[in-house]
N, C-alpha and C positions, 0 to 999 in steps of 0.2 A: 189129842186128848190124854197122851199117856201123863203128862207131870197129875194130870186129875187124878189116875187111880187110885184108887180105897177114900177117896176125899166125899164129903159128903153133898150132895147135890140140893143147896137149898134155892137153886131153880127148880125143880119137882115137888119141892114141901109148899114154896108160895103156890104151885100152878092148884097143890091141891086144898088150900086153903080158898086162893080166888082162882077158878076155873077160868081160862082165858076164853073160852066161849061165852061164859058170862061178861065179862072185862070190854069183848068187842060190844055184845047185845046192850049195856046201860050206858055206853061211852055216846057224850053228847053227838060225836062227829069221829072218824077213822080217815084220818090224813094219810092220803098215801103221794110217794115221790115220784111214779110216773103214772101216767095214764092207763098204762097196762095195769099196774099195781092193785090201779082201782077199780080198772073192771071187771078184775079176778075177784078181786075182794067183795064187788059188787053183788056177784053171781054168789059168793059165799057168803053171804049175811045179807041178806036178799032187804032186811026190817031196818036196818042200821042205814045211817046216812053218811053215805061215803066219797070225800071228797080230793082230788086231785091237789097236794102242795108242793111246790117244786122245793128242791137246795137251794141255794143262795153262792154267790161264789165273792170273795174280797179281791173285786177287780184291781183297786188301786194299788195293790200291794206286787201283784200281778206287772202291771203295766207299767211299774217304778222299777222294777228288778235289772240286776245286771250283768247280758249275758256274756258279756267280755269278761267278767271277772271269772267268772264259772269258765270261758273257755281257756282262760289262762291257768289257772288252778289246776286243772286236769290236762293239760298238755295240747288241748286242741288248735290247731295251726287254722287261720282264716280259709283258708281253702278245705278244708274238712268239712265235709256236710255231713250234719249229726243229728239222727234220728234218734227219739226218746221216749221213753215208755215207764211212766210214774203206776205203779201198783204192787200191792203185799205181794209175796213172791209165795204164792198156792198155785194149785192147778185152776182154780178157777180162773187165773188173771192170763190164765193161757199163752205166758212169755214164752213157751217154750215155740209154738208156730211164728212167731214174730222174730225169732230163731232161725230157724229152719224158713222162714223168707228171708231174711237177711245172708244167709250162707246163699240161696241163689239171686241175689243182687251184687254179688262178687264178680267184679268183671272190669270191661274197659269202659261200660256206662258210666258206671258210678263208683271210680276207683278209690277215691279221697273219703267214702260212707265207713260213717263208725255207729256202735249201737249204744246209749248209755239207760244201763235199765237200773230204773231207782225203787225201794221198796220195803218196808218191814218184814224182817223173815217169820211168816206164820207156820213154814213148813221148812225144816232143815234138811229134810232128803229131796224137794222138790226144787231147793236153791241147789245142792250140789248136783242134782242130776244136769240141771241147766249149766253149771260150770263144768264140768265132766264133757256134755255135749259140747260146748265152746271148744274144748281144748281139742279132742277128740276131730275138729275141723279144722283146727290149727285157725282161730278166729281170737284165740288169745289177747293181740295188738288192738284188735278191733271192736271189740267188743268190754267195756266198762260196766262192773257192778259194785251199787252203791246200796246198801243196806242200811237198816234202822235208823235213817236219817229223819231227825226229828221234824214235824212238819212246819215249826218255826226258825227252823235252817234259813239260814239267807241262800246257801245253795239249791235249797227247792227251789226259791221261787227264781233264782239266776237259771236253772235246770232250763225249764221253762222257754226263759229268753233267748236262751244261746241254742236252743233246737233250731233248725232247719224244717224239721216234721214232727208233731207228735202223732202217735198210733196207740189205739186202745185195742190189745185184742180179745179182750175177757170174751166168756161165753159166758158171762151172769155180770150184769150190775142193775143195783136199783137204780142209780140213779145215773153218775160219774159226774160228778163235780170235775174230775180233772181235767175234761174236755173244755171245760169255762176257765179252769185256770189258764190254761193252755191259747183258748183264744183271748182272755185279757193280757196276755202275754204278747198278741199277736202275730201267732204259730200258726199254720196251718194242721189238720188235722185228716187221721184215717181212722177209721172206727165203723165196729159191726155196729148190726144195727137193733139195738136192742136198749134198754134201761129209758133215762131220760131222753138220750140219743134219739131215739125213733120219734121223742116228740119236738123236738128243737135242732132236731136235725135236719137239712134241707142239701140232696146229695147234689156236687158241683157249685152249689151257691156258699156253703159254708164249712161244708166238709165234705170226702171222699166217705161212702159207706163200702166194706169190705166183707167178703164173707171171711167171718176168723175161723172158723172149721178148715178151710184152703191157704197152707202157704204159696201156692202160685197167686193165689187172687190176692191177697196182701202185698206180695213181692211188685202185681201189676200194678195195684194202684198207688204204691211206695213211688215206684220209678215213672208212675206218671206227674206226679205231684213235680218230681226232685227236679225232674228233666225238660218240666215246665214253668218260668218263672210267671208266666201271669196267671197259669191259672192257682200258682202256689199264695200271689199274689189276692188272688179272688177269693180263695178261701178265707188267707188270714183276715180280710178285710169283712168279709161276710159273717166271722166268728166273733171277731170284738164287737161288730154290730148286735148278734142275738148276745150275749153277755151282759152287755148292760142291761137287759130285760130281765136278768136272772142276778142284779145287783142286792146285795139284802136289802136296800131299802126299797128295793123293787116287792120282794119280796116280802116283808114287815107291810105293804100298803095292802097285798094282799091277803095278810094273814089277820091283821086287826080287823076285819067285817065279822071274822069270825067266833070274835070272843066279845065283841060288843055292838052286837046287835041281836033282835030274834031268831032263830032257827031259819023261816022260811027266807029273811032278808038275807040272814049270813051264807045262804045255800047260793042264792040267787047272786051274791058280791061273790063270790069266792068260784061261782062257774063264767063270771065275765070277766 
């Protein structure tokens, strides 16, 4: 927030103009992006009608991408297994445990594992501390950071393809779309269990659920994934499956009930 200071916050002039307790209480409908979302929201505007709407993810862009070129570009050798991790580089996205698993997955398991963490920098002392901790392990060679990569990069969606794993370790998301880029990619995945995750998640069938509080337990279920090809196998195949369920125009079928129909039909289309 420092570039903010002395600037003037006409986020507080609108809130006091329309009071966002107002804004929720006359709002037709309060779309929220996971389940959870909604039934906090529920329990707080008790009057309001609140309805669960997922993200949408653009599979085909996904599952066209190319991850030979991305592994070429960055030096990755065919025998490299390359774990990845797409998110703003805050404390919330919690890279630094996905860190700290990665230094103890150093070994004769998984000697050829590099880490490629991609991300908008939202915090510039929370990217250097994580480069500091790299170097400080002497994980320098191993470990790749890619910063303010635009999200219509051909190398995002190459990122993606040429992972071996992707792993989410935030402790907060609404939602995480990137888990769906990652299985239209078809990637397997490790991810707490939290955001939309905890609704379209299904642990062993389609992802690995971790607790991201524990780098042991991330580093476990990292090297169970890596060091098994079917069930690596099981996952990715079990994630492009829920994916297309969360296609926009999966998505757009269930969002149009709700702006052109009645109230109680749009509540009733929108919770089946």
């Amino acid at each position: 927030l420092a570039p903010l200071a002395g600037s003037f916050n006409w986020g507080k002039a609108l809130e006091l103009i329309f009071p966002i307790k107002n804004v929720y209480r006359d709002a037709a409908a309060i779309l929220c992006l996971s389940e959870e979302e909604r039934r906090l929201n529920a329990e707080k505007y008790p009057r309001s009608k609140v309805l669960s709407s997922p993200n949408g993810v653009d599979s085909e862009r996904f599952a066209a991408a190319d991850g030979a070129a991305f592994r070429a570009k960055y030096g990755f050798a065919a025998e490299t297994q390359m774990l990845l991790c797409v998110g703003s580089f805050h404390e919330q996205k919690n890279q630094l445990a996905l860190l700290e698993a990665f230094r103890l997955l150093q070994g004769e398991k998984l000697p050829n594992l590099r880490l490629v963490l991609i991300g908008v920098c939202y915090d510039e002392s929370y990217l250097q501390m994580l480069q500091e901790r790299t170097h400080a392990y002497g994980l320098e060679q191993s470990v790749v950071f890619i910063r303010d990569l635009p999200y219509d990069s051909p190398d995002l969606a190459n990122a993606f393809a040429a992972a071996d794993l992707f792993v989410l370790p935030s402790i907060y998301e609404p939602f995480g779309i990137v888990v769906l880029e990652a299985w239209s990619a078809h990637t397997p995945v490790v991810s707490g269990k939290l955001g939309g995750m905890a609704d379209y998640g299904r642990d062993g069938e389609n992802l690995c659920f971790a607790d991201v509080q524990s780098p042991e337990d991330i580093a476990q279920k990292v090297a169970a994934v890596l060091t098994n090809p079917a069930l690596a196998a099981r996952l990715a195949d079990g994630g492009k499956e829920t994916a297309r369920e969360y296609s926009w125009a999966a998505i757009v079928r269930r969002m149009l009930p709700l702006y052109g129909k009645g109230d109680a039909e749009a509540a009733q289309s929108a919770e089946g």
